[in-house]
N, C-alpha and C positions, 0 to 999 in steps of 0.2 A: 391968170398968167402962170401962176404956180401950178398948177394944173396940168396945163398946155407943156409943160416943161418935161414935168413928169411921164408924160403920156409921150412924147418923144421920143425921149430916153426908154421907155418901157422899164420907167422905175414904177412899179405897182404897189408897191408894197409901202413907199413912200406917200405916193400918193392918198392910199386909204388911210393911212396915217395923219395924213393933214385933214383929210374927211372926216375921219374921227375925233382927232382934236376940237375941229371948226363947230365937230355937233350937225353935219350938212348931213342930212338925208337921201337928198338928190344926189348928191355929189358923192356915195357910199356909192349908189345901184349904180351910177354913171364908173365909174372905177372898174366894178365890178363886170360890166356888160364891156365895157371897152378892153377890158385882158382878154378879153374872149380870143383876141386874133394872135395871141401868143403862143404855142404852144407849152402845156403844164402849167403854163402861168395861172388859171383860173384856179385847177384844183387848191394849188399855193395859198392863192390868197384868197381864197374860202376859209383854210385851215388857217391860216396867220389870224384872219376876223375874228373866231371861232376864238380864238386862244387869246386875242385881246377881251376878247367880252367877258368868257369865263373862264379860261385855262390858268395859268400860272400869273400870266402877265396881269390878268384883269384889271387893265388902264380907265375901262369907261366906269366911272363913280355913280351917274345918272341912272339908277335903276330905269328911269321909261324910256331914254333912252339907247341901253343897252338890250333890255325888250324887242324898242324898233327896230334895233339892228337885226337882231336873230331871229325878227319876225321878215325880216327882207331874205335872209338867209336861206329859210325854210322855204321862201316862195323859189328861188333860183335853184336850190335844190329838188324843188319839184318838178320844176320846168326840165330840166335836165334829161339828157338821154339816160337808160337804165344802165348802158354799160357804162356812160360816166360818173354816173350817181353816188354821191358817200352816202348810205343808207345811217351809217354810227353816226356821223355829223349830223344827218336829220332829225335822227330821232335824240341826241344831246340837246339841239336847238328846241326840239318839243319841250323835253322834259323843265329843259329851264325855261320854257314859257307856260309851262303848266296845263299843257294839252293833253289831256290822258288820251281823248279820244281821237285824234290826230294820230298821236302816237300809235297810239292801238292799232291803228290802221295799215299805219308803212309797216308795224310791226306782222301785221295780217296779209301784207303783199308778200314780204319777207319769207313768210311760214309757205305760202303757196306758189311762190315766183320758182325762178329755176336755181342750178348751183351758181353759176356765174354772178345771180346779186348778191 
């Protein structure tokens, strides 16, 4: 219900907030793929997750946890069109997942892509 409420309102940021508290997984990507019909609202709260997990706020204690999170992250960021794409948030979520070679990679599109990403 609290959910339901949220996603009304197109309080998002709320929402992933009680996701993240709750520790729900599902209830993270579901958040996440349902701002889609907002506009900015995704970029947002990408960048809000992003800053809960490891920016200033770092709320989530759960090292595996916050892993999962930024390992869901990185998939929605790939998934992504290139002109929406945070290429920096990508590759932040690599580094703090310890993917060199991941990394390596976006950072190899990066070198050979166009000005625009």
């Amino acid at each position: 219900r609290m959910f339901e409420r949220c996603y009304n309102d197109q309080a998002w940021t709320q929402a992933m907030g009680v996701a993240l508290e709750a520790r729900r997984l599902d209830k993270v990507k579901e958040v996440l793929e349902r701002s889609e019909s907002a506009a900015g609202a995704k970029a947002n709260l990408l960048a809000y997750t992003l800053d809960v997990c490891v920016g200033k706020q770092q709320l989530l204690h759960s090292r595996d946890f916050r892993l999962q999170v930024l390992g869901v992250l990185v998939e929605l960021h790939q998934a992504m069109p290139d002109s929406e794409r945070d290429y920096a948030s990508e590759v932040h979520c690599l580094q703090q997942l310890d993917d060199a070679a991941a990394t390596s990679e976006t950072l190899k599109t990066l070198l050979s892509g166009t000005e625009a990403q």
